[in-house]
C-alpha positions as CSV (number, residue, x, y, z in Angstrom):
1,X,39.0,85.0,9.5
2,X,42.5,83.9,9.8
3,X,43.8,82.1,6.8
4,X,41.6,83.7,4.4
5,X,42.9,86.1,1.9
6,X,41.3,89.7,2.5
7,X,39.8,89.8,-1.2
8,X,37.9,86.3,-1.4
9,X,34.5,88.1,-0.4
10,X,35.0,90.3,-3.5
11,X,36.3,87.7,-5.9
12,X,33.2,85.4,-6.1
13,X,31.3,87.8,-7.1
14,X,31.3,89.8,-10.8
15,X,28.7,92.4,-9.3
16,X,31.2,93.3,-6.1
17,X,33.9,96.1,-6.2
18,X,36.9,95.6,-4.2
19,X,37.9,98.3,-2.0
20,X,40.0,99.6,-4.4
21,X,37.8,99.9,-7.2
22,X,38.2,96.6,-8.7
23,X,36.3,94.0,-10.7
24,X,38.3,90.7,-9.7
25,X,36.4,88.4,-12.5
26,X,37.5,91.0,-15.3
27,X,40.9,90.7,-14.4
28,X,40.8,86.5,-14.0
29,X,38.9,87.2,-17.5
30,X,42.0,88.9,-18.9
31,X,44.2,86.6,-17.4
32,X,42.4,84.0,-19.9
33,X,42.9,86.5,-22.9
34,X,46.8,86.3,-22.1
35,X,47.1,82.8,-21.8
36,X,46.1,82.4,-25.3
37,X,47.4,81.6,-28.5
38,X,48.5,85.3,-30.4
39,X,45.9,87.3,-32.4
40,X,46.9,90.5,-34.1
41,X,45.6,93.1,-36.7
42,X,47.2,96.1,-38.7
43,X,45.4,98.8,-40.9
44,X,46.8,99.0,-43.9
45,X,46.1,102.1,-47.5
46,X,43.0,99.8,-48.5
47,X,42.2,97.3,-45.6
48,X,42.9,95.6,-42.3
49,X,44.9,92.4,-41.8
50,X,44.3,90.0,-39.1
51,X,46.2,87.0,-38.4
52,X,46.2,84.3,-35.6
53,X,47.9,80.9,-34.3
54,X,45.3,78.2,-33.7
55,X,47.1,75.4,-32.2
56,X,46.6,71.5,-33.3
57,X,46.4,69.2,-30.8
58,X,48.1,65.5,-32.0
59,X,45.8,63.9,-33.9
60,X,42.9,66.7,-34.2
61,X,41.4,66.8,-37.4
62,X,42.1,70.0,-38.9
63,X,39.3,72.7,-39.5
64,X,37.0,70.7,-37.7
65,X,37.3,73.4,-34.0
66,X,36.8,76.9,-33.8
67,X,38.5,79.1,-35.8
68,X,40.7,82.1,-34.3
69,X,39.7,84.3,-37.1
70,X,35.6,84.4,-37.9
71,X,34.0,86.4,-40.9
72,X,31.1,88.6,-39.6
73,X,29.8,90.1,-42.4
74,X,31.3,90.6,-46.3
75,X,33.1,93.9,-44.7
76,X,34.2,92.7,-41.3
77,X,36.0,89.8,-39.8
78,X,37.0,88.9,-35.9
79,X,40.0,87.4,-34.5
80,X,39.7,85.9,-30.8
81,X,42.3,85.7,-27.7
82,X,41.4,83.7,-24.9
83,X,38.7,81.0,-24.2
84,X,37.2,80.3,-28.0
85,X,34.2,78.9,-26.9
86,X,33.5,82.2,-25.7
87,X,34.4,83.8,-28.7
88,X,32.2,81.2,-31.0
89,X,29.3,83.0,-28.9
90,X,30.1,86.8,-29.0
91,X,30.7,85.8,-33.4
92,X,27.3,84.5,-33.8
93,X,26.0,87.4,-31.7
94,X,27.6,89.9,-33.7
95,X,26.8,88.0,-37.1
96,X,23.2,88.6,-36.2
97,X,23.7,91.9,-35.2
98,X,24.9,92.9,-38.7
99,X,22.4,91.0,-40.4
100,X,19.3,92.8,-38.4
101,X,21.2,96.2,-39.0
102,X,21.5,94.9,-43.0
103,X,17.9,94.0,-42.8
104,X,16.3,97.1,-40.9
105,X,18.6,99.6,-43.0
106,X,19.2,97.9,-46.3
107,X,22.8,98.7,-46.2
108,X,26.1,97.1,-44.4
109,X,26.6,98.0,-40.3
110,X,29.7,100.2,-39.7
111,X,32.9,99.0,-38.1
112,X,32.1,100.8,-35.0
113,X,28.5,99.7,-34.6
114,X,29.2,96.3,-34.5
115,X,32.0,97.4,-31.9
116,X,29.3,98.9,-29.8
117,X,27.1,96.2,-30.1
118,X,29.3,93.8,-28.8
119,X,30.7,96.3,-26.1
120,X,27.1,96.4,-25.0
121,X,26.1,92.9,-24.6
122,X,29.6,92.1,-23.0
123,X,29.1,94.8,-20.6
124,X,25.8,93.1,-19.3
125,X,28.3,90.0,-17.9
126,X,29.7,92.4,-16.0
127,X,27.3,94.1,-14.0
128,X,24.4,91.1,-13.1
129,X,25.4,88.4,-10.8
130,X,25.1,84.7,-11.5
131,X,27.3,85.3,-14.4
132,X,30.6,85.9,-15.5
133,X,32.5,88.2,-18.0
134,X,33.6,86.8,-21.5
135,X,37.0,85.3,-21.1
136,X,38.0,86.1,-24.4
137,X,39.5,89.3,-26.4
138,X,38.6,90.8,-30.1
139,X,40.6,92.0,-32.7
140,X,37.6,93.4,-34.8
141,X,38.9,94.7,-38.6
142,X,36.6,96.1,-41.1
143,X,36.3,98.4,-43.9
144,X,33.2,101.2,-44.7
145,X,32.3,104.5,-45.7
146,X,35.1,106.0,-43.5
147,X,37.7,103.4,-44.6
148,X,39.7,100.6,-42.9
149,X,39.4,100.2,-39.2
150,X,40.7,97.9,-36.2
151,X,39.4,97.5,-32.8
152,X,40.6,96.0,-30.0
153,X,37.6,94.8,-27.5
154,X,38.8,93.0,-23.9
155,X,36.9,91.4,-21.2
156,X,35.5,94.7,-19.3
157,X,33.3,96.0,-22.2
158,X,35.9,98.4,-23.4
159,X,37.0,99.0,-26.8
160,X,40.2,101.0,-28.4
161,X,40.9,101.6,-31.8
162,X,44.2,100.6,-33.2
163,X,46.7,101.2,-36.3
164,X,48.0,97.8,-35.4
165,X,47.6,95.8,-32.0
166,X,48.3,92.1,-30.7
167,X,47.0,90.7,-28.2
168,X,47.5,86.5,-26.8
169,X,50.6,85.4,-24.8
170,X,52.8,86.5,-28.1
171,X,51.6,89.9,-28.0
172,X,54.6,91.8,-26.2
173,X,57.1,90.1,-28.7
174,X,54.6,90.7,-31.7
175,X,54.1,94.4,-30.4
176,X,57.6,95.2,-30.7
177,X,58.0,94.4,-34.4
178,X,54.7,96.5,-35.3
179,X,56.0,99.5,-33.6
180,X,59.1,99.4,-35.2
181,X,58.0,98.5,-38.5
182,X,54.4,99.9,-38.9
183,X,54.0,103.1,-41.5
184,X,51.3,104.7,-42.7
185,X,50.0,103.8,-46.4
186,X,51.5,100.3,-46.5
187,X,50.2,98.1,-48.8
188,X,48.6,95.0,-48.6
189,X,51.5,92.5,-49.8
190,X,53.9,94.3,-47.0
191,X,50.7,94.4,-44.5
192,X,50.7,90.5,-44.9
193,X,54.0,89.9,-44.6
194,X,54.8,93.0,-41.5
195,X,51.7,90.5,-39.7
196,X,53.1,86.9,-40.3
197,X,56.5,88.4,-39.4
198,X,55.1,89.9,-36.4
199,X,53.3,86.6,-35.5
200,X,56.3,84.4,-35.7
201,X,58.1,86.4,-33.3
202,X,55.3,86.1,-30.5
203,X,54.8,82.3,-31.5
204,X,58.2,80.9,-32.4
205,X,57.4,77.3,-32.3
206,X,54.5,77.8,-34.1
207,X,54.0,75.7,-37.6
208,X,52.6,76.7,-41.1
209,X,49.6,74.4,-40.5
210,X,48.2,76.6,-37.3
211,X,48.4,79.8,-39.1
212,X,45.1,81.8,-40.4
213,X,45.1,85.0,-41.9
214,X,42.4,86.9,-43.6
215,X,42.5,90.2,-45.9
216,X,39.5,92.7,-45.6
217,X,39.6,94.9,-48.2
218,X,37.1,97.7,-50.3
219,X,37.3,96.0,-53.6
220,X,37.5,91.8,-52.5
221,X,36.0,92.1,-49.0
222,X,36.6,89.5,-46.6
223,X,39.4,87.1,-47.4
224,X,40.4,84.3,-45.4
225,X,43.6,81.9,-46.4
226,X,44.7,78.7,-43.5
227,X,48.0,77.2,-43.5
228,X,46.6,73.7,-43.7
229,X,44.0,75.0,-47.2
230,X,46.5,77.3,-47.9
231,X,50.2,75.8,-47.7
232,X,51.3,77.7,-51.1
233,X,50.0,81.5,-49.7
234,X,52.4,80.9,-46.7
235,X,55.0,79.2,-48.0
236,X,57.8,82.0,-49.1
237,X,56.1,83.8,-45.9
238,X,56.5,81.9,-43.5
């Protein structure tokens, strides 16, 4: 039909492939992901640090939205790229996931089972029509038996582990600063301040106030600390 772009037929539909092999509402998904406010995570000798930008509107009330950076359990925490609603869903999911796995096995899920959870039940919005893919990104830090971890999980389902990864509309910017200044056994005051540093570059107008960071570590577990609770943690950071 003249007029009409060739790919239309296979872009309103999640459960079409293109010609070429492509999912057309996974990639509009990621498209979301990298329209968003910058999320990022680095492993570090005893723990993971993640650390986001979640902007305020004029005249929003702060904590009373979404969070960019969720607890999941004592050992694991999430930070979100992308639509948050979204992500507000995929958190509970995975909260209840580890609390079923806590319940069944008396003992705390893994880093990468609640990875693979979450991969699975993603997955499922992209293979049934009538609904669409999760337009949001996970950074998913955690510490067990086999130490500190950090996975990155995007709209198609599939997951990566990472020694440090950003992800957001910041994340080329804050990718460059990790792989230059990233080293094995770092500890967790230099983790901190290697992933503020690295934030500020990929959000540069960004104020103390938007900032949350949380700590994940063996001994103190999950950690979280907010610019606007917080002021005094990120004031000689910042």
């Amino acid at each position: 039909m003249e007029g009409v772009p060739e790919f239309m037929g296979y872009d309103r539909a999640i459960v079409t492939f293109s010609p070429d092999g492509r999912l057309f509402q996974v990639e509009y998904a990621r498209e979301a992901v990298k329209r968003g406010t910058t999320s990022l995570g680095l492993v570090f000798e005893n723990g993971v640090v993640l650390a986001a930008v979640r902007p305020l509107p004029p005249l929003a009330v702060p904590n009373s939205g979404s969070d960019k950076i969720n607890q999941i359990d004592d050992h694991i925490g999430a930070a979100l790229s992308g639509f948050i609603a979204d992500g507000r869903v995929l958190i509970e999911t995975a909260r209840v996931y580890a609390q079923i796995y806590r319940m069944t096995y008396e003992e705390p899920i893994d880093v990468m089972g609640i990875v693979k959870d979450l991969s699975d039940r993603m997955q499922v919005f992209t293979q049934y029509g009538g609904v669409r893919p999760f337009g949001v990104a996970l950074l998913i830090g955690g510490i067990d038996e086999k130490g500190p971890h950090l996975f990155e999980l995007d709209p198609s389902s599939a997951f990566y582990s990472w020694k440090a990864q950003a992800i957001g509309r910041g994340a080329e910017e804050a990718l460059k600063l990790l792989r230059k200044k990233w080293k094995d056994g770092m500890s967790e005051d230099e983790a901190v301040k290697l992933a503020l540093k690295a934030l500020k570059s990929g959000e540069k107008d960004a104020n103390v106030e938007e900032i949350e960071l949380a700590v994940i570590t063996d001994k103190k577990g999950y950690v979280k600390y907010s610019g606007y609770n917080d002021p005094k943690f990120f004031k000689k950071l910042w």
